[in-house]
C-alpha atoms as one frame of an Amber mdcrd trajectory, in Angstrom:
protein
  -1.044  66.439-237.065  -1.455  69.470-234.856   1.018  71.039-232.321   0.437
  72.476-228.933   2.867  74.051-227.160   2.368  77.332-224.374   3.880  80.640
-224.625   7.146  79.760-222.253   7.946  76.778-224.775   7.606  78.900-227.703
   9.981  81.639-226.708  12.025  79.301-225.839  12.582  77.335-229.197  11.882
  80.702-231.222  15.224  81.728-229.111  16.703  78.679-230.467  16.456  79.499
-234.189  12.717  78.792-234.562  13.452  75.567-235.870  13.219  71.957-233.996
  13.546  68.263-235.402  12.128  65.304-233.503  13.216  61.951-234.022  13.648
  58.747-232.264  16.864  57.116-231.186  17.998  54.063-229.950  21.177  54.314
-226.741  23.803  52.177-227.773  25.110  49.908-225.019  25.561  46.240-223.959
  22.151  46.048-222.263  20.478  47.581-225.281  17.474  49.765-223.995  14.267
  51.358-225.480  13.953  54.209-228.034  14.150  57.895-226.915  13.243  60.922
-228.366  15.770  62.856-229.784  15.036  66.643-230.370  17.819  69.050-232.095
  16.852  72.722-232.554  17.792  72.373-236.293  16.103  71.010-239.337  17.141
  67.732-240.015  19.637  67.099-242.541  18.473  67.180-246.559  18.923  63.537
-247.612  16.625  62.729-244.209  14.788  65.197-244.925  11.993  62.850-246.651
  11.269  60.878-243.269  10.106  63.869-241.545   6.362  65.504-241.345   7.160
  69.086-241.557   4.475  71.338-239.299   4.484  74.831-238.546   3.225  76.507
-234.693   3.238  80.492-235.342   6.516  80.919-236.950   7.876  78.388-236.055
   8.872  74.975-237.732   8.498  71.775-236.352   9.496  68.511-238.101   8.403
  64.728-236.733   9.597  61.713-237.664   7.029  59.909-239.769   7.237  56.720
-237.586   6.452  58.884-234.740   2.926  58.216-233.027   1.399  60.988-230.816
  -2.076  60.339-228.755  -4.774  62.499-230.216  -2.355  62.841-233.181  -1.404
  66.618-231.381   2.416  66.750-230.942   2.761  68.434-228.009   5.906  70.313
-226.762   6.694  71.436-222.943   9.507  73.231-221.455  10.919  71.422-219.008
  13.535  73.419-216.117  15.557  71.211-213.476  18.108  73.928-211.573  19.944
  75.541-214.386  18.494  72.814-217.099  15.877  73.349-219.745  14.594  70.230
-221.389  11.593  69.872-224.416   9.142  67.447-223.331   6.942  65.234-225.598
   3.527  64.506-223.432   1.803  63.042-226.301   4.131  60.949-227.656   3.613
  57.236-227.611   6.230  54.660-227.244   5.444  50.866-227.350
């Protein structure tokens, strides 16, 4: 697996601590609903630490769920900014 990401995305997570974890997650409600990513500018915790593909952009590390599937198998990351919100976006990634 590859990632992509431009320059405004990486300063932004390298201001984060350099490190991001991507997983996918499952809302909890009565109607029940479809799986969303779930990205935490962390590593992910040691004893899930097995589950995850751990990649590297620059100097920074990236770690993917292993159940994850991305088109072109490039994990792509994008900086998303709504008024005073910044969100990572995950182009590539393919949900069924």
């Amino acid at each position: 697996m590859e990632v992509k990401m431009d320059q405004t995305t990486y300063e932004y997570v390298k201001k984060k601590g350099g490190k991001i974890s991507i997983d996918l997650m499952i809302p909890k409600g009565c109607c029940g609903g479809s799986m969303i990513p779930n990205i935490i500018f962390n590593h992910p915790p040691e004893k899930k630490m097995f589950k995850f593909h751990k990649l590297t952009y620059e100097d920074l590390e990236i770690y993917v769920d292993k159940v994850m599937d991305f088109r072109d198998n490039m994990v792509e990351l994008k900086l998303k900014k709504k008024m005073l919100i910044k969100d990572i976006e995950l182009p590539t990634l393919q949900l069924l």
